[in-house]
C-alpha positions in Angstrom: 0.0 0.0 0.0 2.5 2.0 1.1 3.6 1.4 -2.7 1.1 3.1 -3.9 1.3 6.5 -2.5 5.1 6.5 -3.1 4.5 6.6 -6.9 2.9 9.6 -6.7 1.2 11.4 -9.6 4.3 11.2 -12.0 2.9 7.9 -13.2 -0.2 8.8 -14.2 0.0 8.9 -18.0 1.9 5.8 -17.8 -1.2 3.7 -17.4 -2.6 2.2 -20.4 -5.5 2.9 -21.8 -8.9 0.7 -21.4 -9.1 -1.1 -24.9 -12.2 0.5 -26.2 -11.9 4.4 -25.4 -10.0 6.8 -27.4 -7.8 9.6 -26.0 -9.8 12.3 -28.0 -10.5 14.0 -24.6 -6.7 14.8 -23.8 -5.4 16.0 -27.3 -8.2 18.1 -27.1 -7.2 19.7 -23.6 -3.7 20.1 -24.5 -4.6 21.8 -28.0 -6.5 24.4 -25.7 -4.0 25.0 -23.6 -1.5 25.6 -26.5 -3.8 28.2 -27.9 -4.2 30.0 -24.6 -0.4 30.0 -24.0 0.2 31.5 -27.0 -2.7 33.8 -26.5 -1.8 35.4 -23.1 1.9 35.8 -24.5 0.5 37.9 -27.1 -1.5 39.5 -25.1 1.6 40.6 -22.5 3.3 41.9 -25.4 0.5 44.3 -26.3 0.7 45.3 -23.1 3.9 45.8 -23.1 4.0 47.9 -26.2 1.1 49.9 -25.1 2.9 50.9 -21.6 6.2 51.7 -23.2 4.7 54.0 -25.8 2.7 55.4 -23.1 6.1 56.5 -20.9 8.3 57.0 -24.1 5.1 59.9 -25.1 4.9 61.1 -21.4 8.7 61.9 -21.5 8.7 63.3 -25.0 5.7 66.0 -24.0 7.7 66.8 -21.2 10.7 68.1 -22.9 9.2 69.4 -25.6 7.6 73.1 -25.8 3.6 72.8 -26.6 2.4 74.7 -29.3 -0.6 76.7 -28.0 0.2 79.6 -30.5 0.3 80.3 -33.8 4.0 81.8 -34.9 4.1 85.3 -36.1 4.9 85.8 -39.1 3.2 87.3 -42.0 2.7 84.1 -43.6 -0.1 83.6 -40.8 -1.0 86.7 -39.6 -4.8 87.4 -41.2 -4.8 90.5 -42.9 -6.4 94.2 -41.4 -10.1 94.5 -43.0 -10.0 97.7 -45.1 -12.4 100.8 -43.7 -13.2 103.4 -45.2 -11.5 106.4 -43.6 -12.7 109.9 -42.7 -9.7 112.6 -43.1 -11.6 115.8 -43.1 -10.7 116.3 -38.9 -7.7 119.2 -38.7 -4.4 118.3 -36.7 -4.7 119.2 -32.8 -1.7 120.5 -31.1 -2.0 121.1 -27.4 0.5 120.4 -24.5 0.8 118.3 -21.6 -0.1 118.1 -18.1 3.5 117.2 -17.1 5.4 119.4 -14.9 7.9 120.0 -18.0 5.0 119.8 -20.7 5.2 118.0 -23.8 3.9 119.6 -27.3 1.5 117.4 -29.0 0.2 117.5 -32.6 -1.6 114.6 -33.5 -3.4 114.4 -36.5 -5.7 111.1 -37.1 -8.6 109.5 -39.5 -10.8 107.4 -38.2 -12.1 104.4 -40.0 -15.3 102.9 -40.6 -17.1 100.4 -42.7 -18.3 101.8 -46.1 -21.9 100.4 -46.0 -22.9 102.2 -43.0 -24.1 105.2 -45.6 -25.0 107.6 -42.1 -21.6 107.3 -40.3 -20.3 109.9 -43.0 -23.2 112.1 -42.5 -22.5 112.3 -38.5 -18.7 112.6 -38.8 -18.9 115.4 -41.0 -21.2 117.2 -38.8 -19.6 116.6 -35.7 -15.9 117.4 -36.9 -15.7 120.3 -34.7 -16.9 118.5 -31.9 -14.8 115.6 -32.6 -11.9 117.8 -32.9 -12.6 119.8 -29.6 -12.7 116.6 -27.8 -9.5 115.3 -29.2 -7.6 118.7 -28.0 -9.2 117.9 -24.6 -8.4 114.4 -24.3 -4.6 115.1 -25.4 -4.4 117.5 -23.2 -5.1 115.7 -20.2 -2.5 113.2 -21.0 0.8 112.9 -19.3 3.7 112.6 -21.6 4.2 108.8 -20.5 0.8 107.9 -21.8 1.1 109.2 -25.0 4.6 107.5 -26.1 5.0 105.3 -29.0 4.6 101.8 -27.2 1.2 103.2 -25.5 -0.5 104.1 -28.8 -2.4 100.2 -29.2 -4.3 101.3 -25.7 -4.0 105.0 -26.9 -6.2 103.9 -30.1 -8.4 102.3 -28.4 -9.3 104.5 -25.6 -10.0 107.6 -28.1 -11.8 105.0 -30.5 -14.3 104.0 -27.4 -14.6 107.3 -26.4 -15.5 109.3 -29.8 -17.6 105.8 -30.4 -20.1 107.4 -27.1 -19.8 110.7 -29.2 -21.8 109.2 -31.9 -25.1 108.2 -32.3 -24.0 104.5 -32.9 -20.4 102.5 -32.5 -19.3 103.1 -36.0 -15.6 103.7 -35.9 -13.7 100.9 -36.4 -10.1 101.7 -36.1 -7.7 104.7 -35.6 -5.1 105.9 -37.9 -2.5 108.4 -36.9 -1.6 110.3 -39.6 0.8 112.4 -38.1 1.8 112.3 -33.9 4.8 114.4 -32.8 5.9 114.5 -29.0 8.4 117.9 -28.9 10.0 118.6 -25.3 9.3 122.3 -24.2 
């Protein structure tokens, strides 16, 4: 007996076969584990793949810089719409409220767009107005507001402001024509 257990289960497949019963039942099993082996290594290698490519992309976006703009150049920058612009307002020349005051003559058009057939109309009516508002705005001014690398917020400050002068928000743009800044 104590034979028996001694041969453990190493001997299993060596016992024959009952005459009448083919083995159909273990080629069977072993076919399927085959396929399975072979399956789950292909499967670890996706995975593998798929988490190297994951790290190799997280370093990559790391050291790189993103590209959340557009460059600059010409190539890509869109192109101004064209206004139609109003000329008919006379240079202003006023000074400063610095302690050492600053001559200013400015002379600017003011664009709008060509189908509003009224705007023309209004301007030309209220140039005197216009331009007696431009000698007071300009006047209030301290040199350091009016200098070259202020103009964009310049612009758009008087553009806002002689916008409320009219009946409706027609002017598009301002154009400086002429702008000098003369010490006194």
């Amino acid at each position: 007996m104590a034979d028996e257990y001694d041969k453990g289960f190493d001997n299993i497949d060596e016992e024959a076969p009952e005459e009448g019963k083919p083995q159909k039942a273990g080629i069977a099993a072993g076919a399927i584990l085959g396929i399975l082996k072979w399956v789950a290594i292909g499967l670890g290698f996706v995975f593998l793949v798929v988490v190297i490519v994951i790290i190799t992309v997280g370093i990559l976006n790391k050291q790189s810089k993103p590209l959340t703009e557009l460059p600059n150049s010409e190539i890509y920058m869109k192109a101004a719409p064209m206004w139609s612009t109003f000329t008919a307002i006379d240079q202003v020349t006023v000074t400063t409220m610095d302690k050492e005051p600053w001559a200013i003559t400015v002379k600017i058009n003011l664009a709008y767009d060509e189908a509003d057939k009224m705007i023309l109309t209004e301007l030309t009516n209220r140039k005197y107005q216009i331009q007696d508002f431009l000698r007071n705005f300009f006047s209030k001014k301290l040199i350091e507001e009016l200098m070259p690398d202020k103009e964009p917020v310049l612009k758009e400050e008087l553009r806002n402001q002689l916008n409320a002068l009219l009946t409706k928000p027609a002017i598009k743009d301002i154009y400086f024509q002429d702008f000098r800044r003369t010490q006194m």
